[in-house]
FIGULO-327233 format. One record per residue (C-alpha): residue number from 0; x, y, z; residue in three letters. Coordinates in nm, 2 decimals. Example, Ala and Ser with C-alpha at 12.3 -4.5 7.8 and 13.67 -1.06 7.14 Angstrom:
BEGIN
n=0&east=1.23&north=-0.45&up=0.78&res=ALA
n=1&east=1.37&north=-0.11&up=0.71&res=SER
END
This chain:
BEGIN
n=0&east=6.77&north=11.94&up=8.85&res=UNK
n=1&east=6.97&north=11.80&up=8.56&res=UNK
n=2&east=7.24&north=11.99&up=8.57&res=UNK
n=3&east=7.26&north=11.86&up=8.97&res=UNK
n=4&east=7.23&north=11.51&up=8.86&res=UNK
n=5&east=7.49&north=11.51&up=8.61&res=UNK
n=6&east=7.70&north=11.66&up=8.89&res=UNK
n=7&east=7.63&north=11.37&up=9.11&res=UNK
n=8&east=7.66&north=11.13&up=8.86&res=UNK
n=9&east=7.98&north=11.29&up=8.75&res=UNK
n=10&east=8.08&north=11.26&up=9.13&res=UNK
n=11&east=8.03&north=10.90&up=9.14&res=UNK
n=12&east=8.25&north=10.83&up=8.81&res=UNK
n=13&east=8.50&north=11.00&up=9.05&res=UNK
n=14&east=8.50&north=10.85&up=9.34&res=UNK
n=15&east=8.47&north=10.55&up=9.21&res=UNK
n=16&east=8.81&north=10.57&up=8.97&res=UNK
n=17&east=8.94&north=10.71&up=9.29&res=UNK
n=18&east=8.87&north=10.39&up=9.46&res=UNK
n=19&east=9.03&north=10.14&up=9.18&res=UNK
n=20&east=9.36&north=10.36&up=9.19&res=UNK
n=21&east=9.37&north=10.30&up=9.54&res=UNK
n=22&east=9.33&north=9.95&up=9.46&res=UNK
n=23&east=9.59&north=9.95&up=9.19&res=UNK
n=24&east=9.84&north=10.10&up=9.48&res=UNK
n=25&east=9.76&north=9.77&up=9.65&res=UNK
n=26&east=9.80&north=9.59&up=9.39&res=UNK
n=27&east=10.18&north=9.67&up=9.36&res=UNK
n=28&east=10.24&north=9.62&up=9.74&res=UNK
n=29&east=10.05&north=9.25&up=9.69&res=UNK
n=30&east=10.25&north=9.21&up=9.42&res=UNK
n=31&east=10.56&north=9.22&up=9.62&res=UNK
n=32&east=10.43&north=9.05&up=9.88&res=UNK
n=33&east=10.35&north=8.70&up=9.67&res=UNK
n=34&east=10.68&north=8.72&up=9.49&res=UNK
n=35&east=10.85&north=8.71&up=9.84&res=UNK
n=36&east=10.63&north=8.45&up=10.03&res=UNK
n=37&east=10.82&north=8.12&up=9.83&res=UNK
n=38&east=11.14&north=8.29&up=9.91&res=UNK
n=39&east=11.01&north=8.29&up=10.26&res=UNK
n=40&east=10.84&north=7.95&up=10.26&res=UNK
n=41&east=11.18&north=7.79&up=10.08&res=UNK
n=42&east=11.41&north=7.90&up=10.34&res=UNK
n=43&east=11.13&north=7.82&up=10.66&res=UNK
n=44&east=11.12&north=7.45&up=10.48&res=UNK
n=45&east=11.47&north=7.40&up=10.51&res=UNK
n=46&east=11.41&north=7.45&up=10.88&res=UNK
n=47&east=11.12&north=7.29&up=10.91&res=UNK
n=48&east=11.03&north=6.99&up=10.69&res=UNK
n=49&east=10.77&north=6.89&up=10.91&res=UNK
n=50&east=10.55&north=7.15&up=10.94&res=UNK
n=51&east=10.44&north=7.06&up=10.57&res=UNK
n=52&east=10.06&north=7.21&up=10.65&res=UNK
n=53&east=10.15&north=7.55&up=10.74&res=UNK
n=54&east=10.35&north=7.56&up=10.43&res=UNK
n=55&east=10.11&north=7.46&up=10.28&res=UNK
n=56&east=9.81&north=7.65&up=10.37&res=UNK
n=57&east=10.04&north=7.99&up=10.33&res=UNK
n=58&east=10.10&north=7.85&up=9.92&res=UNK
n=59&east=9.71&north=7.78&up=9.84&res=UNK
n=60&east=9.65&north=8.11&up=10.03&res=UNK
n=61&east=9.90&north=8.31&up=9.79&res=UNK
n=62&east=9.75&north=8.06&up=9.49&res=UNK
n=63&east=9.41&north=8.23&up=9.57&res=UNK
n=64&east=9.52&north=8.59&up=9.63&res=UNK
n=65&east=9.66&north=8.58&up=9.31&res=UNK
n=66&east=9.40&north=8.42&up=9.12&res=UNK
n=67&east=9.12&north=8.65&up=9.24&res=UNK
n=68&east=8.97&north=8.86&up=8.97&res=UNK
n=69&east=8.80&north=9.11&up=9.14&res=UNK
n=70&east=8.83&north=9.39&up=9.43&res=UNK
n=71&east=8.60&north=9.19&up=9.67&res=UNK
n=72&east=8.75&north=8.91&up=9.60&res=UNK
n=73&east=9.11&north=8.99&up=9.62&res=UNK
n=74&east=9.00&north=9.15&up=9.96&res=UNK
n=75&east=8.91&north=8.79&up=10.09&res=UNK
n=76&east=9.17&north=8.62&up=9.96&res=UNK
n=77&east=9.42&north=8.90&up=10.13&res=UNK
n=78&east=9.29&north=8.85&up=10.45&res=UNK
n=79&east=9.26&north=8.44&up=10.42&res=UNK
n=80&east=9.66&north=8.52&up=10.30&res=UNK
n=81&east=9.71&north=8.71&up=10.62&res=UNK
n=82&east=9.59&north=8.48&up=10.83&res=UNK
n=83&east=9.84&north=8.23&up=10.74&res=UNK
n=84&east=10.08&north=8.44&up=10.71&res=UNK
n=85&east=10.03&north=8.50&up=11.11&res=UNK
n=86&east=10.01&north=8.08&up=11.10&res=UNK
n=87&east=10.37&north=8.10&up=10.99&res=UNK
n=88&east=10.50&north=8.33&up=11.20&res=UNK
n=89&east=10.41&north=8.06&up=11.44&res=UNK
n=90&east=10.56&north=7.82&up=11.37&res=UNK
n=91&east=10.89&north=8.07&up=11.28&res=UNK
n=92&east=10.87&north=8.14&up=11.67&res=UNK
n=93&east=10.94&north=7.73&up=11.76&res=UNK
n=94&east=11.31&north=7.76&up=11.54&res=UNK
n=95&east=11.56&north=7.98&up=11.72&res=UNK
n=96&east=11.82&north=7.87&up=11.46&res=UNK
n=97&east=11.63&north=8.01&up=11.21&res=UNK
n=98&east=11.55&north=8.37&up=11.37&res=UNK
n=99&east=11.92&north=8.38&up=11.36&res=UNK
n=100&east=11.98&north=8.30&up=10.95&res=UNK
n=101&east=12.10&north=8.60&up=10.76&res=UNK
n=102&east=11.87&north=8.51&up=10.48&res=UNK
n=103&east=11.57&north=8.45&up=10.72&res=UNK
n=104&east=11.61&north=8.79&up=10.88&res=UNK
n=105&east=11.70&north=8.97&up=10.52&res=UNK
n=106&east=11.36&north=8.78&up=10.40&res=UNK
n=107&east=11.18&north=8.86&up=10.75&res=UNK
n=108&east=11.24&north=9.24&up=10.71&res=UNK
n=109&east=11.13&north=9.28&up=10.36&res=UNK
n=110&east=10.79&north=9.11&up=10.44&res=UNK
n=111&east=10.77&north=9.36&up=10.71&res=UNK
n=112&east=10.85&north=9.67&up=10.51&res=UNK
n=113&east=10.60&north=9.53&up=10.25&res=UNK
n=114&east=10.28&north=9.49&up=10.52&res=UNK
n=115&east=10.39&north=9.87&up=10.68&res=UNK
n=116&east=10.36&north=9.98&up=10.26&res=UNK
n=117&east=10.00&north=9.79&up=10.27&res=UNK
n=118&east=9.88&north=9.91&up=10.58&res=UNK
n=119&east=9.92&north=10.24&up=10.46&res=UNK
n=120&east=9.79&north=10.20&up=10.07&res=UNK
n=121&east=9.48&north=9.98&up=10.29&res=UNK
n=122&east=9.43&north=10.30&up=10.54&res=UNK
n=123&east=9.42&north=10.51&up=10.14&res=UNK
n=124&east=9.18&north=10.26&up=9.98&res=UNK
n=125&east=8.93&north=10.26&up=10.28&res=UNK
n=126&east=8.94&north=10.63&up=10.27&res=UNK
n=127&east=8.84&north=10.65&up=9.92&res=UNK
n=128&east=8.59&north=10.35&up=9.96&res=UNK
n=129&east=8.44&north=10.53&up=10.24&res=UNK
n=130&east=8.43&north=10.81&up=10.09&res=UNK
n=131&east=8.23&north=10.70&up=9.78&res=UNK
n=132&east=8.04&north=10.50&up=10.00&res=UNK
n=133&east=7.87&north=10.83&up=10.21&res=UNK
n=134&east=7.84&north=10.97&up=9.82&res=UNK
n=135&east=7.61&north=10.71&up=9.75&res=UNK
n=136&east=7.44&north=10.63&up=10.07&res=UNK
n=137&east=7.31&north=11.02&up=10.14&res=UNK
n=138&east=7.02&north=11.14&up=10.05&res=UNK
n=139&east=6.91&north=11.32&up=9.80&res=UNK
n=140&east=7.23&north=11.15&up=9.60&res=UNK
n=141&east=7.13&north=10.81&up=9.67&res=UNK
n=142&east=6.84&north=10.83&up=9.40&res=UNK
n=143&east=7.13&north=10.93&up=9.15&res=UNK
n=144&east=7.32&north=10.65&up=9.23&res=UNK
n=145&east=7.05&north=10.37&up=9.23&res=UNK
n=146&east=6.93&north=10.51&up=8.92&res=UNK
n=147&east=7.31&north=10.42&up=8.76&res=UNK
n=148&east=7.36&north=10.13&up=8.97&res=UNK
n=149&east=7.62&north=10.25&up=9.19&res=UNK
n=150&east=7.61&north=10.03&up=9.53&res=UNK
n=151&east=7.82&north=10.06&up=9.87&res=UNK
n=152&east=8.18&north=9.85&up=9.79&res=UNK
n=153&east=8.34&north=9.65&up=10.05&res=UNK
n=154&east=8.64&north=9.82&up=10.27&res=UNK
n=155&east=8.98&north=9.63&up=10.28&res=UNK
n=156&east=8.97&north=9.56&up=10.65&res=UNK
n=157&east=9.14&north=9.26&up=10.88&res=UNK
n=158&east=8.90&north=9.00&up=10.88&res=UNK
n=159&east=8.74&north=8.78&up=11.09&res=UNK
n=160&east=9.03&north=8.57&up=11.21&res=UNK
n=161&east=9.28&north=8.87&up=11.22&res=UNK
n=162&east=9.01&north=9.05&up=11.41&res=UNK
n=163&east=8.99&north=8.78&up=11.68&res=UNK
n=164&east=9.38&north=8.72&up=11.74&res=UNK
n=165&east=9.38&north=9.08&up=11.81&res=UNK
n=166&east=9.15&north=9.05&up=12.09&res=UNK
n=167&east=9.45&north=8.82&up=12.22&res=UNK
n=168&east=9.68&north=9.00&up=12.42&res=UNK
n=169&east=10.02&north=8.96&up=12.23&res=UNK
n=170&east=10.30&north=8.76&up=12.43&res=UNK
n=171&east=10.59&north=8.92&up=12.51&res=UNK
n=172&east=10.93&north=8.69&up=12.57&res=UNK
n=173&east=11.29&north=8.81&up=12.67&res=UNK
END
């Protein structure tokens, strides 16, 4: 029985390092990703003066993401980060001159290639979240893991808000 425990135990300390290097992976893509959002929201300003409160919701959002301290937290911060990211994307769409600017479209397909990078580090943390989680929910392990405090951590996934626009059929214009 002790030997088994240790095992679990052991298993735990595991997964659970497993699940902060996923983290740490995206960490670098969010990294990226709030270095380039001023570079984007300095070139939509120069196009849109006027839309001061998208601007400004996608700065405090970035403010946040970066000042979270922990994994649960950076999580909600991502997502409120996301969210008005898609806000800006809006209001991108009401600007044809813009689409067209070289440095728009340079900036535009950087912040692309940096979501495709965290949708596949997010897909790689949830597996390792979910992973530790069934670890510590199954039984008889789950005695193990109360014992040392391990608990079910939160998955990196869209969000409320994202989670309703997708329920939106996306428009499609030629």
């Amino acid at each position: 029985m002790v030997i088994w425990a240790i095992a679990k135990y052991n298993l735990f300390v595991k997964l659970k390092n497993n699940r902060e290097n996923a983290f740490a992976d995206i960490d670098v893509q969010l990294k990226q990703r709030h270095d380039l959002i001023p570079q984007l929201v300095a070139t939509v300003k120069g196009y849109a003066s006027h839309e001061r409160e998208t601007l400004e919701r996608v700065t405090s959002a970035r403010s946040g993401a970066i000042n979270a301290q922990s994994i649960d937290e950076k999580i909600v911060a991502e997502n409120a980060l996301s969210s008005a990211l898609a806000g800006l994307r809006v209001t991108v769409e009401r600007y044809p001159d813009l689409k067209a600017n070289t440095n728009f479209m340079q900036l535009q397909e950087e912040a692309s290639d940096i979501e495709n990078k965290l949708a596949a580090v997010r897909r790689f943390f949830n597996s390792a979240t979910k992973e530790l989680n069934t670890a510590i929910e199954m039984f008889p392990a789950n005695i193990i893991a109360g014992i040392f405090g391990f608990k079910k951590q939160m998955m990196f996934d869209l969000g409320d808000s994202e989670r309703q626009n997708l329920q939106q059929a996306p428009e499609i214009k030629f």
